[in-house]
C-alpha positions in Angstrom: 4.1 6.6 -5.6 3.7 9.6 -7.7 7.1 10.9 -9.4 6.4 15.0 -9.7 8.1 15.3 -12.6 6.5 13.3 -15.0 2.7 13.7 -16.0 0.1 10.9 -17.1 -0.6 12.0 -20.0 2.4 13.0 -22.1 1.9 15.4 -24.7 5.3 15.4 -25.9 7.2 13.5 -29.3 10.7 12.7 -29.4 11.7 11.0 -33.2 14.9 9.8 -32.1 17.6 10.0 -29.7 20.7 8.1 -28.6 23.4 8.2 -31.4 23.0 8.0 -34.8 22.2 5.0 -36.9 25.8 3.5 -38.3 26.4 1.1 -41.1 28.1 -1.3 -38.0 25.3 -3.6 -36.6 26.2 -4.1 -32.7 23.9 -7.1 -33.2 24.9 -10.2 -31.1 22.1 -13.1 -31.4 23.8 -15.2 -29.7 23.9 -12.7 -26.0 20.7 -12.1 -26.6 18.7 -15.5 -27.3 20.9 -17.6 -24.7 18.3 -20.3 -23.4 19.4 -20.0 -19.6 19.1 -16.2 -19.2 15.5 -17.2 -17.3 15.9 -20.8 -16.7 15.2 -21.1 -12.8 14.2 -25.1 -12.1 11.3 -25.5 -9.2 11.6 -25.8 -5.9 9.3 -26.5 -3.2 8.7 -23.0 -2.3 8.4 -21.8 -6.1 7.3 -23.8 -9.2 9.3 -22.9 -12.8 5.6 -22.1 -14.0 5.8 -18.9 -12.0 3.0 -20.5 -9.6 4.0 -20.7 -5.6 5.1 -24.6 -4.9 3.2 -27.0 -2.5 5.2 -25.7 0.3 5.2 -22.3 -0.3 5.4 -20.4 3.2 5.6 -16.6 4.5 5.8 -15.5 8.0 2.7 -13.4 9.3 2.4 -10.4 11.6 -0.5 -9.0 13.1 -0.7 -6.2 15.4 -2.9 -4.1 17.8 -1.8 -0.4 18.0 -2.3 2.6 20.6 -1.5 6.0 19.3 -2.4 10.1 20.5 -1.2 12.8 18.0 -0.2 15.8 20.2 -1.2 19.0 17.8 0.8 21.2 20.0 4.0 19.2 20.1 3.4 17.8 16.0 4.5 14.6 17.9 2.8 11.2 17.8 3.4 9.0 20.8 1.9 5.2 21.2 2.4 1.2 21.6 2.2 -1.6 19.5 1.9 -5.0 20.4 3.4 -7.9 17.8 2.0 -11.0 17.2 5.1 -12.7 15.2 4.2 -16.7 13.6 6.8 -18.5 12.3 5.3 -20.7 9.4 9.3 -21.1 8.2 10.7 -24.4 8.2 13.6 -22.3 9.9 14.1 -22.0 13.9 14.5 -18.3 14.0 16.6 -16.4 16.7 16.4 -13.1 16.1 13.6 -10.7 14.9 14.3 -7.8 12.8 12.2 -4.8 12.6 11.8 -1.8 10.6 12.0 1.8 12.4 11.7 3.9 9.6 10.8 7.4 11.3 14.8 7.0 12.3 16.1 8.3 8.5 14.5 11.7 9.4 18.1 12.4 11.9 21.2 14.0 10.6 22.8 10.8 11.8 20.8 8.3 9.5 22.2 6.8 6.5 19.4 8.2 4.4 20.1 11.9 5.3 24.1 10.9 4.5 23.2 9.6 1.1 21.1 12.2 0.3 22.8 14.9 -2.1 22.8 18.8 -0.8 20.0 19.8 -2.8 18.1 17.4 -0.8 15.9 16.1 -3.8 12.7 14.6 -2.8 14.4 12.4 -0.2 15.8 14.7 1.8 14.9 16.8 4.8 16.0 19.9 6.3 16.9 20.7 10.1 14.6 18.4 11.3 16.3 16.0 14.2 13.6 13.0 14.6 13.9 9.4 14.8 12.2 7.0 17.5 12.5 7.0 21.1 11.5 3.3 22.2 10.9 1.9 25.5 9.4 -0.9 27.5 10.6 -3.6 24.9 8.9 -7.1 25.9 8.7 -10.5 24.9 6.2 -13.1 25.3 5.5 -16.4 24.3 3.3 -19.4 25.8 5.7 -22.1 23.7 8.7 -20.6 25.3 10.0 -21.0 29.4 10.9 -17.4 29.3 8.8 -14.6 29.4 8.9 -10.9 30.3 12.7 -11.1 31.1 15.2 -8.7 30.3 15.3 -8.3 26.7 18.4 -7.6 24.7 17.7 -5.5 21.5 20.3 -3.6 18.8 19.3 -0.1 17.2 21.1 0.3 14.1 20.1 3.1 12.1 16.5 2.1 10.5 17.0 -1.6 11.5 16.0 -3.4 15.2 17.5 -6.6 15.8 15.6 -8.1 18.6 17.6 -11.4 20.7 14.9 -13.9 21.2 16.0 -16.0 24.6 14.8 -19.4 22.8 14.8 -20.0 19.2 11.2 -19.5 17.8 10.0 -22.7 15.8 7.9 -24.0 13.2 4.5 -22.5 13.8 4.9 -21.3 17.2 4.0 -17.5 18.1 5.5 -14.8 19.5 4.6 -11.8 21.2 6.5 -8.2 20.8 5.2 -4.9 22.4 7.0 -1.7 23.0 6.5 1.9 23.6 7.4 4.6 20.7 7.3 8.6 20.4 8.5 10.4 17.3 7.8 14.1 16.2 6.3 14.4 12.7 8.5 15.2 10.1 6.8 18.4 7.9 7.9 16.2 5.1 8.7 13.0 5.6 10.7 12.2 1.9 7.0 13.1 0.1 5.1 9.9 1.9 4.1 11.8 5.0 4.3 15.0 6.7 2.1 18.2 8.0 0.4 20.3 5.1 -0.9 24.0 6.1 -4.0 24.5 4.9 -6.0 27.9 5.0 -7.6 27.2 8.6 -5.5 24.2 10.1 -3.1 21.7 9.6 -3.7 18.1 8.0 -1.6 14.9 9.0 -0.5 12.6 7.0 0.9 9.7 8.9 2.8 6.7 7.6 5.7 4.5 8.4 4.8 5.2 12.1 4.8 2.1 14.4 7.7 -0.2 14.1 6.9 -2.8 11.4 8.2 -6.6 11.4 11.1 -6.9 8.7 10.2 -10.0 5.8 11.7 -13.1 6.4 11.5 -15.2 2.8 12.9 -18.2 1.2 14.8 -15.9 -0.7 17.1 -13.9 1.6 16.1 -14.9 4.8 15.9 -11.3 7.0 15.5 -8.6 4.5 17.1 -6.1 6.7 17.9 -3.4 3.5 17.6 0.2 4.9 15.3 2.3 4.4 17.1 5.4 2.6 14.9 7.2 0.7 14.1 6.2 -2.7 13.8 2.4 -1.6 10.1 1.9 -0.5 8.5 -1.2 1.3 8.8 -4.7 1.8 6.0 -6.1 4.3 4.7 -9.3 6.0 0.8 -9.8 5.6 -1.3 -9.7 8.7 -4.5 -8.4 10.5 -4.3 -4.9 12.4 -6.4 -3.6 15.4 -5.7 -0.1 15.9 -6.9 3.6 17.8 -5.8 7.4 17.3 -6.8 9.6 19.9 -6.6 13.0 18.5 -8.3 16.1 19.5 -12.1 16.5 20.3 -12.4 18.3 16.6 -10.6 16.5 14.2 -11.7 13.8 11.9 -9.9 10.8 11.0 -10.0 8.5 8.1 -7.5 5.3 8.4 -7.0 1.7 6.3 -9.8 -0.5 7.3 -12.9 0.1 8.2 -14.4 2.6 11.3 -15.3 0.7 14.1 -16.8 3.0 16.3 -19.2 5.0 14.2 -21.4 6.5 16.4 -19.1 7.2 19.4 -17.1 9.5 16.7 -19.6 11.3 14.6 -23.5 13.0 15.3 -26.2 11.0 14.6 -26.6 13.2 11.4 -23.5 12.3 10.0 -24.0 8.3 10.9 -27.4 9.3 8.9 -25.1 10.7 5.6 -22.6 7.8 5.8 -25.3 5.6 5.1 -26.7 6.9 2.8 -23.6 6.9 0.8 -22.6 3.5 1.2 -25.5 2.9 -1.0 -25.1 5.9 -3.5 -24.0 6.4 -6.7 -23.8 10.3 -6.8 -21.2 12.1 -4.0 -22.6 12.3 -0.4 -21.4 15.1 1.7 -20.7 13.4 5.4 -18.8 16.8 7.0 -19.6 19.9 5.1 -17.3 23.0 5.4 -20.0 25.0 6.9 -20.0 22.7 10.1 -16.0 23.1 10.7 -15.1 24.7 13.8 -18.7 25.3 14.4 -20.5 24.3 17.9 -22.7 20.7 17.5 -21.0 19.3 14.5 -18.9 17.1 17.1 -19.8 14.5 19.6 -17.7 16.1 21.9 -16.8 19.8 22.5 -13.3 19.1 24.2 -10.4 17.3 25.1 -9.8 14.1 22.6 -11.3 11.5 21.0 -10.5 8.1 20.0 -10.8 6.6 16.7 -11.1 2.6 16.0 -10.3 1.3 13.1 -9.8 -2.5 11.7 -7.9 -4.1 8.6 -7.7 -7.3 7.8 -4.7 -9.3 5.7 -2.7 -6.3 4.9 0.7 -5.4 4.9 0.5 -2.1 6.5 -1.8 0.7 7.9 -1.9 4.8 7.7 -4.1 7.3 8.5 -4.7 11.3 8.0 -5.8 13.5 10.6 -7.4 17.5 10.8 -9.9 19.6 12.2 -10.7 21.3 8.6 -11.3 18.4 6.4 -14.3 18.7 4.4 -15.5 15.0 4.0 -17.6 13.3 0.9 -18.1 9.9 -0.2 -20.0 7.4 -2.3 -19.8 3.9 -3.1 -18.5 1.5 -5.6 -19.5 -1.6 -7.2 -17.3 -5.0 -7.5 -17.9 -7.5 -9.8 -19.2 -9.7 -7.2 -21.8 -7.1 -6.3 -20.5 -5.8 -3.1 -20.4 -2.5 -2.6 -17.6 -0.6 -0.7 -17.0 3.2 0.6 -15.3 5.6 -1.4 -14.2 8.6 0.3 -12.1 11.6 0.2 -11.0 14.3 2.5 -10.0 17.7 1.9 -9.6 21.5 3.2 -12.2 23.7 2.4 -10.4 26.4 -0.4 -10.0 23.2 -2.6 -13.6 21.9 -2.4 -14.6 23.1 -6.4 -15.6 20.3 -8.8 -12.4 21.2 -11.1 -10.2 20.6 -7.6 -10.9 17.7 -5.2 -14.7 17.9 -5.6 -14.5 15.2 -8.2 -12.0 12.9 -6.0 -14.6 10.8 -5.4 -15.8 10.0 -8.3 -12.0 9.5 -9.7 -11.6 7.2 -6.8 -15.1 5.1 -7.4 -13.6 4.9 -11.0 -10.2 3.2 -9.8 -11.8 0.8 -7.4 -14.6 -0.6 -9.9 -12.1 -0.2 -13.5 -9.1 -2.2 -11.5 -11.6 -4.7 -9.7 -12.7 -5.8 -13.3 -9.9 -5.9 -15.5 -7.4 -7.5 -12.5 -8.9 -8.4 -9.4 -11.5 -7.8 -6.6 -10.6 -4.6 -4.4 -10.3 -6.6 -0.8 -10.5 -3.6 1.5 -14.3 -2.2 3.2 -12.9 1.6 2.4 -10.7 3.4 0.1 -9.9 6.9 1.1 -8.5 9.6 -0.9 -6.6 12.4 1.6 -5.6 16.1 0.6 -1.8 17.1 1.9 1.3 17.6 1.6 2.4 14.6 -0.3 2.5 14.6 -3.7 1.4 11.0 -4.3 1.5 8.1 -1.7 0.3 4.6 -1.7 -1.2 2.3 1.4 -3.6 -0.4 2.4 -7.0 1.5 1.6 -6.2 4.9 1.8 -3.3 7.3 -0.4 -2.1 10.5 0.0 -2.2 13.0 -2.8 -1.4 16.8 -3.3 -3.5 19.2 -2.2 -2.8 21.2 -4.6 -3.6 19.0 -7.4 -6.4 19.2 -9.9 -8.4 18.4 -13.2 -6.9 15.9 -15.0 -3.7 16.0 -12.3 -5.9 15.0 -10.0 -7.5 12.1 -11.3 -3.6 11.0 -12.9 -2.6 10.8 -9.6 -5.3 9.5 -7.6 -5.6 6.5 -10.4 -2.4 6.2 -9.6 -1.8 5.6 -6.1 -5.3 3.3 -6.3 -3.6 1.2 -8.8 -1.0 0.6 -6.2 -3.5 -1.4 -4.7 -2.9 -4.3 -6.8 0.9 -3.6 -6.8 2.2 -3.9 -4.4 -0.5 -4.0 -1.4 -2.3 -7.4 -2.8 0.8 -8.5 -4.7 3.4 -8.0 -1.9 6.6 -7.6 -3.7 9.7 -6.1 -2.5 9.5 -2.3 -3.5 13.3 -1.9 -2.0 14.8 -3.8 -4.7 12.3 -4.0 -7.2 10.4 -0.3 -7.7 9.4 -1.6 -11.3 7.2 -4.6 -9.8 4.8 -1.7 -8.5 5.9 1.3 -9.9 5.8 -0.4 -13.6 3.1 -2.3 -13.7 1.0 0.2 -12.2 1.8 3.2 -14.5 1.0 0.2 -17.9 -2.6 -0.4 -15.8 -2.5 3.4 -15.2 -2.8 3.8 -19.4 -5.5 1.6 -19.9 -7.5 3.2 -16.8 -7.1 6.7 -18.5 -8.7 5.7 -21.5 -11.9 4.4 -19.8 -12.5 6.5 -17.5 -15.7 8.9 -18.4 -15.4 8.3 -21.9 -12.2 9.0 -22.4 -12.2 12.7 -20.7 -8.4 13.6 -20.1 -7.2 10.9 -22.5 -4.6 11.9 -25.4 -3.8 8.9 -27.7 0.1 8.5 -27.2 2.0 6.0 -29.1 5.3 4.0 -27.5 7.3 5.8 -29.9 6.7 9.6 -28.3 7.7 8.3 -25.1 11.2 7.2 -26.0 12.2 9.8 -24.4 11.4 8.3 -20.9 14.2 5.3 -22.6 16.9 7.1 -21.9 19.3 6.2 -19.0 22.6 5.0 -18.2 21.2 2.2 -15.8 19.3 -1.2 -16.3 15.2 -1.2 -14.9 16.3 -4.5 -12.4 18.6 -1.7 -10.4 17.5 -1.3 -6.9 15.8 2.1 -6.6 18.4 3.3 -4.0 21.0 3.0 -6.8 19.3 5.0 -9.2 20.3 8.5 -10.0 17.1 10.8 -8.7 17.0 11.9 -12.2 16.2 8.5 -13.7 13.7 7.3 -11.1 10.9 7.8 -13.2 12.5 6.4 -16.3 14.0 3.0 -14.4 11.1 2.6 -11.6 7.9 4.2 -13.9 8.0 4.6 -17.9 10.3 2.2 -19.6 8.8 -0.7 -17.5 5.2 0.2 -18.0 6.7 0.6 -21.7 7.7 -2.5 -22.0 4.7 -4.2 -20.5 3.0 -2.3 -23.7 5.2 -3.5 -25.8 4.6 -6.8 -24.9 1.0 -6.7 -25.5 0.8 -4.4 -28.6 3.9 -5.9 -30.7 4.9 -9.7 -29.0 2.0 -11.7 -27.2 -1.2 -9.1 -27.7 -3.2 -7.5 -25.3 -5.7 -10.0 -24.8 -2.9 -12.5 -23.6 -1.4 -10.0 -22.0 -4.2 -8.9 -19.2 -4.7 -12.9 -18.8 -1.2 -13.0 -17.5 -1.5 -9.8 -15.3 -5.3 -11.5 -14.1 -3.2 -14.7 -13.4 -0.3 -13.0 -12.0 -2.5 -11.7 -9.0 -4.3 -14.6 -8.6 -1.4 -16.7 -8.1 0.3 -14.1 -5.7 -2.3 -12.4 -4.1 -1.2 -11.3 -0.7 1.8 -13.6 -1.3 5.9 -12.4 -1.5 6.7 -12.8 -6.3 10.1 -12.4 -7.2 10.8 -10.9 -10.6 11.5 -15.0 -11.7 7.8 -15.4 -10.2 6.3 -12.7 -12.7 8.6 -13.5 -16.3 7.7 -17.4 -15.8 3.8 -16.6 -14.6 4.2 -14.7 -18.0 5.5 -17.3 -20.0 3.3 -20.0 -18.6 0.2 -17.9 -19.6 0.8 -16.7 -22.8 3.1 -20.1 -24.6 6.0 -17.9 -25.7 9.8 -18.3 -24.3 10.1 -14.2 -23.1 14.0 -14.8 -22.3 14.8 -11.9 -24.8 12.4 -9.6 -23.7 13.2 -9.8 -20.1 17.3 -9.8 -21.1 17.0 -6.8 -23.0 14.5 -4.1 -21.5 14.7 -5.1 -18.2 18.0 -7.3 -17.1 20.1 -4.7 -19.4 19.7 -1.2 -20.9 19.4 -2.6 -24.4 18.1 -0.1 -27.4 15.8 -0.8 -30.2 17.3 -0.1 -33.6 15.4 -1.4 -37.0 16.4 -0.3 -40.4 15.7 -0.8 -43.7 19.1 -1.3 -45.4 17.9 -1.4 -49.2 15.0 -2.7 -50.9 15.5 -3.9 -54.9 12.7 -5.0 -57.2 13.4 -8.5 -58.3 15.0 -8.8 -61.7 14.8 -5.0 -61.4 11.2 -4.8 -62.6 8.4 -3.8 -60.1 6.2 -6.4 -61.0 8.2 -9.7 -60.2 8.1 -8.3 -56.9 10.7 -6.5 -54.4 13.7 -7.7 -52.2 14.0 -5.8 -48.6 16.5 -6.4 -46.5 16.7 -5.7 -42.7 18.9 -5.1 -40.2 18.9 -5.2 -36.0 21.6 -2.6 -35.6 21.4 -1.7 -31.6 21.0 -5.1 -29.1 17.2 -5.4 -28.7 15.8 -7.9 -30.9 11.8 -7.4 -31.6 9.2 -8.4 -34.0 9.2 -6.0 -37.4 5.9 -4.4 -38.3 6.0 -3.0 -41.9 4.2 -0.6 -43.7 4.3 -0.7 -47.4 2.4 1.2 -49.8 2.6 0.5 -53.5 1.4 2.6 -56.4 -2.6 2.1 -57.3 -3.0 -0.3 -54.2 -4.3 -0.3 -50.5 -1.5 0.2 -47.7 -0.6 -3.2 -46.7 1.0 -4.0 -43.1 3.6 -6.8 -42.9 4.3 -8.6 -39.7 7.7 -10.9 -38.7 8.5 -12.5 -35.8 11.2 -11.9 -33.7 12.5 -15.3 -34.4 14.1 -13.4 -37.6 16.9 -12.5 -35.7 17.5 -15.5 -33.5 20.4 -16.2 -35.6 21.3 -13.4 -38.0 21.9 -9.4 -37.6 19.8 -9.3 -41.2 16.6 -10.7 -42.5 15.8 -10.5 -46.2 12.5 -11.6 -47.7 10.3 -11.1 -50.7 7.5 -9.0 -50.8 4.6 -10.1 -53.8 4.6 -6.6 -55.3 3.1 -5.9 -58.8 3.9 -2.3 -59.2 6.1 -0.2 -58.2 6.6 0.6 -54.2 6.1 4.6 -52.9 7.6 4.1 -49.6 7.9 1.3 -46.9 8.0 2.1 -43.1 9.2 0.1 -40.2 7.5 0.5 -36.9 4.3 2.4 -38.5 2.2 2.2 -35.3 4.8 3.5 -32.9 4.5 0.7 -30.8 8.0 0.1 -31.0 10.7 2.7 -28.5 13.6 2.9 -32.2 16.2 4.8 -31.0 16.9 6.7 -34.6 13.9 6.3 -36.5 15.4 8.2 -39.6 16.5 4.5 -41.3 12.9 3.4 -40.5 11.4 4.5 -44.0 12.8 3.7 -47.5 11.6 5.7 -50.6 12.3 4.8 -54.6 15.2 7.4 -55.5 
């Protein structure tokens, strides 16, 4: 998910912030280097490699779905039937599931924790929510079926009262009724955007969705509020929108009913894309609203869609979207659709003419450097939401362009990889998607086209995004809106850079990220899953890097504290002594330049401070030194970089 108020590509340099540099170190080795601060010892479920054990197990959910979006009403109305399997070692009584569209009340607990000004989570006069009905129960291991049901609303949470206790590996079968009115914006992941001839939907979060039941915590039942996103079971969906005769609908999956839904010249188009380089036009803006360039010419039309192994669905829906596409090429060869949808007014190649392209660019750069992209379809939609991540298709701002455009659209693609094939839990842990994604979002930016809207930008001019009085492993709920993008975003994706450029290198680095996925593809990682995977790939005990940039909101602080030649003569050589002054131990890159000579870069390892606040050592110099400079590179965030550089008085 996109935060608005922070760009890709920063442009701005901060040199230091945070107090001052003092002559007090607040150094403690020993808090920082303590040898349990990762130990977790393997279970069944969950190796201490970071690999899932030989009994590893997660529930599954698939689900067939019936929906009609009344345009008159801005309502959406439906049924979904639940196929929950219990592959838990647990006998489970009760099944919790997730009503999200209930937050958008007065009454909700997201619209009571969300502050006057309203923020990005908040929503104004609008009185929606759920109305459910014909709740039923099936099962063909259990005596009891279609019986009075007893179920518990409670806020964005159902708790539904199975009459037997569902076992290890048997099945059971929910389906229920739902209506909701659509929400103009629903906390910037769905909503109704007014464009120049029409309105497009963006719909999300809009059946009732099973709640995860893990190893870990059992039920994860944590509400949604807001800032908190998703936490899904994997599972295969089957679902149809009936909408009016003259819209066109793009969904997660792939279209199943092709020819019932377009004219045999679009069918002709689509084709031709799927095996096209350049952008194919499928709907162009001169056939909207006009007579032929639908099947039908009143009343409705349903549209079929399919995805397989996913953890969710959404869809977009409008009678003015102009509609281009193209395909892209995995590394296995296959090719896949890549499609965007858009009003007319923003169809120009510096708006969301090139959205195609940007999106052919995510799918084939990610499916490389991380893993295959395992959907038919990936569908770029025009709206009102800013950015918005799900199975195959996000939602981005109409309104967005250039190099905005393609920022946010690589964005919400990386999510693809986390957290829709690595399925963590985005209501405790934004960083696990959020993080990762903006440090895969960096390295994206530099290849696309040659580099086109890429500005170098070192660690160091992003301290700025540092800053905040919380730790990154605080659930997103409990983060002030101000810092989201600092907690959830930036400092994780920083440290994930400074991992590769100053501790393990980036080579290791994207093996551990490849080897993360693989292990956890379409599987349920904890953050102990990802530090150990790390560990395991790249031979280095990361218990200090985790401790201090992620468990706590420790700061970087290297300094030169004086630097004498040896026996007072250049020649023999000079003495430099260094000191950790804030919490965060890291390795010390070192610039030095001495007089008639070639710059040379010194590197020491962190293990300099496993036992000391200050590090001396002798540098071979034969003449005399002009200047030395910690953290030359900027790869380093140092909170006061004026005691970074020592100069002959």
């Amino acid at each position: 998910m996109k935060i608005k108020f922070f760009v890709l590509v920063l442009s701005i340099a901060i040199q230091s912030f945070g107090q001052e540099s003092t002559e007090k170190s607040k150094y403690d080795p020993v808090a920082v280097f303590n040898p349990l601060i990762n130990y977790q010892p393997s279970t069944v479920f969950r190796s201490a490699s970071g690999n899932p054990g030989p009994a590893y197990w997660q529930n599954q959910a698939n689900y067939k779905i019936t929906a009609t979006l009344d345009d008159q009403k801005n309502s959406i109305s439906g049924s979904v039937k639940i196929e929950y399997i219990n592959n838990s070692p647990d006998e489970i009584t009760f099944i919790w599931l997730q009503l999200d569209q209930n937050k958008f009340n007065s009454d909700s607990r997201g619209s009571k924790t969300t502050p006057p000004n309203l923020g990005r989570y908040g929503l104004k006069d609008f009185e929606g929510g759920y109305k459910i009905s014909n709740l039923k129960l099936e099962s063909l291991k259990m005596s009891s079926r279609n019986q009075s049901v007893k179920s518990l609303i409670d806020d964005t949470r159902m708790q539904i009262f199975l009459p037997e206790p569902l076992r290890t590996k048997q099945k059971i079968e929910i389906s229920l009724d739902f209506d909701f009115l659509i929400p103009s914006n629903g906390s910037d992941r769905m909503g109704m955007y007014e464009a120049k001839d029409g309105i497009i939907y963006t719909i999300a979060q809009w059946f009732p969705r099973v709640c995860v039941y893990d190893d870990i915590e059992g039920w994860n039942t944590t509400p949604y509020l807001g800032a908190g996103e998703f936490y899904l079971e994997y599972g295969d969906y089957d679902f149809e929108i009936t909408v009016p005769y003259n819209h066109t609908v793009v969904a997660s999956g792939e279209l199943m009913n092709t020819r019932e839904v377009l004219t045999g010249k679009q069918v002709d188009r689509l084709k031709k894309a799927q095996n096209s380089d350049e952008t194919v036009v499928i709907f162009d803006k001169s056939e909207i609203g006009k007579s032929g360039s639908r099947p039908k010419n009143s009343g409705t039309q349903t549209w079929k869609f399919s995805c397989k192994n996913t953890r969710d669905v959404a869809w977009a829906s409008s009678s003015v979207f102009v509609w281009d596409a193209a395909r892209a090429v995995l590394p296995s060869g296959k090719n896949i659709l890549v499609q965007s949808v858009y009003p007319a007014e923003v169809d120009a190649k510096a708006e969301w003419g090139r959205s195609t392209e940007y999106t052919k660019h995510s799918m084939e750069y990610y499916s490389e450097l991380l893993y295959e992209y395992p959907y038919p379809v990936a569908t770029n939609v025009a709206g009102i939401v800013s950015g918005m991540e799900y199975p195959g298709i996000v939602f981005c701002s109409a309104r967005s362009k250039r190099a905005g455009l393609f920022g946010v659209t690589d964005h919400e693609f990386g999510h693809t990889w986390f957290p829709m094939i690595v399925g963590t839990n985005e209501r405790k842990f934004a960083w696990m998607d959020e993080g990762f994604n903006t440090y895969i979002n960096m390295l994206s930016l530099k290849a696309f086209n040659k580099g086109e809207y890429y500005k170098e930008q070192k660690t160091q001019d992003m301290a700025f995004f540092a800053r905040g009085s919380k730790a990154i492993l605080t659930q997103p709920d409990a983060m002030p809106e101000a810092e989201i993008g600092s907690l959830a975003y930036y400092k994780p994706a920083m440290g994930l850079k400074m991992l590769a450029e100053a501790v393990v290198g980036e080579e290791r680095m994207n093996l551990a990220l490849r080897e993360y996925i693989r292990r956890w593809a379409f599987k349920h990682p904890t953050p102990f899953d990802f530090f150990h995977t790390v560990e395991d790939v790249v031979g280095e005990d990361l218990g200090w890097f985790w401790k201090s940039w992620y468990f706590e909101n420790y700061k970087i602080d290297q300094s030169i504290k004086n630097a004498k030649y040896i026996n007072n003569n250049a020649s023999n050589g000079i003495s430099i002594t260094l000191e950790n002054l804030e919490q965060m131990p890291m390795p010390v890159e070192m610039e030095i330049k001495e007089k008639g000579k070639e710059t040379k870069y010194i590197n020491l390892p962190v293990d300099i401070w496993a036992k000391t606040k200050e590090w001396t050592f002798n540098y071979p110099s034969t003449s005399e030194i002009e200047s030395i400079k910690l953290n030359p590179k900027g790869i380093l965030v140092d909170s006061n970089t004026k005691n970074n550089v020592w100069k002959p008085n």
